[in-house]
Structure formats: C-alpha cells, structure tokens
Residue, then its C-alpha position, 0 to 999 in steps of 0.5 A: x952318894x946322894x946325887x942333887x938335880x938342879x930341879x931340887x935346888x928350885x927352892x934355895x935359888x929362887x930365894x937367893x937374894x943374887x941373880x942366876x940366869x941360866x943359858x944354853x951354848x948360845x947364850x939364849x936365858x934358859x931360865x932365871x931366878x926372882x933376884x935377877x928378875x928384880x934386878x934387870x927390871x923385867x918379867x920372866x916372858x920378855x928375858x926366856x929365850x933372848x941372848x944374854x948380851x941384850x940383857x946387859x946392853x952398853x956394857x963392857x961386859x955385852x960388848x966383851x960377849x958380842x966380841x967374841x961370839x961366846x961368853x966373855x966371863x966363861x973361865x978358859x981354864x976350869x976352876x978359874x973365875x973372871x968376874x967383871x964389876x958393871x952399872x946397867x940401865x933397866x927399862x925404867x932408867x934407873x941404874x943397877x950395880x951388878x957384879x957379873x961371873x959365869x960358870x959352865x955347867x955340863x950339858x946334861x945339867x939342866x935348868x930347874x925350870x924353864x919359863x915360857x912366854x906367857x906361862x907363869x907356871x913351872x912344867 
C-alpha cells in the first residue's frame, strides 16, 4: 500500500478553488493554500504564524474559538463534521461568505509547506 505525504498533495491543493489553512494544536497558520489567500484578502507573510480566530474577526465562529480556548469547528467525536456558515470583513471592506469545517489531523502529518515572513519560496 502506497502511503500519500501531504507534501505531495502541494499541487492538488493549491489549485483547489476552496481555501485550506493548516494550524498546529494552538491554533497558529502553519501554512495556507491560493484559495484561502484569495479569499481572506491577504499575503502569505502577514497570516503564517497569526492564531486562526484573528483571521476571521467578529465572527461567530472566532468568538466560538476564543471561547473555548481551542477550535470550536474541531469535531468531539471522530468522523463527525460541524461546519458553521459566516460573512467576514477582508482588510479592504469587502465581504466574503465562507463555509467553515475543521478536521484534526495527526501529529505527524505535516503541512506541505510552511510560509515564512518574507519568503516566497517553499523550503
């Protein structure tokens, strides 16, 4: 059995037309795809490293997150999805409709790339 990296799904998801971002435990971006990018309104060095609830300000799902101390979507029991329909403001004013889920992965799985702060390039 042939065993799929996430660093070798890099292609298929950053041409995905929904967003992914990845966090570690804390909730801090890992990493992000195009999509996401597009839709939040920002450049991959200023959402790498920022916890996840100040990405979606004023939303219910932020206030959810910042509740509980961890992600609110993150499903209780395995297998199970909560997603939570929301309408953001992007830095430029303009608003985005978003359907929001989360899936936990395992800790080994790794991002398949990490943006750094003024680095456009993957590792």
């Amino acid at each position: 059995m042939t065993m799929i990296s996430l660093p070798s799904l890099a292609p298929l998801i950053d041409n995905l037309e929904e967003g992914v971002l990845f966090l570690d435990q804390h909730r801090n971006v890992l990493a992000i795809n195009e999509a996401a990018l597009t839709m939040l309104g920002h450049k991959p060095e200023g959402v790498v490293g920022m916890l996840c609830p100040s990405l979606f300000r004023g939303t219910r799902c932020a206030r959810a997150c910042e509740g509980r101390g961890y992600c609110a979507l993150t499903p209780a029991v395995p297998g199970q999805k909560q997603t939570q329909d929301i309408v953001m403001e992007r830095p430029d004013g303009s608003l985005v409709s978003m359907r929001m889920w989360a899936l936990a992965l395992p800790a080994s799985a790794l991002p398949w790339r990490q943006k750094k702060p003024g680095s456009n390039s993957s590792p």
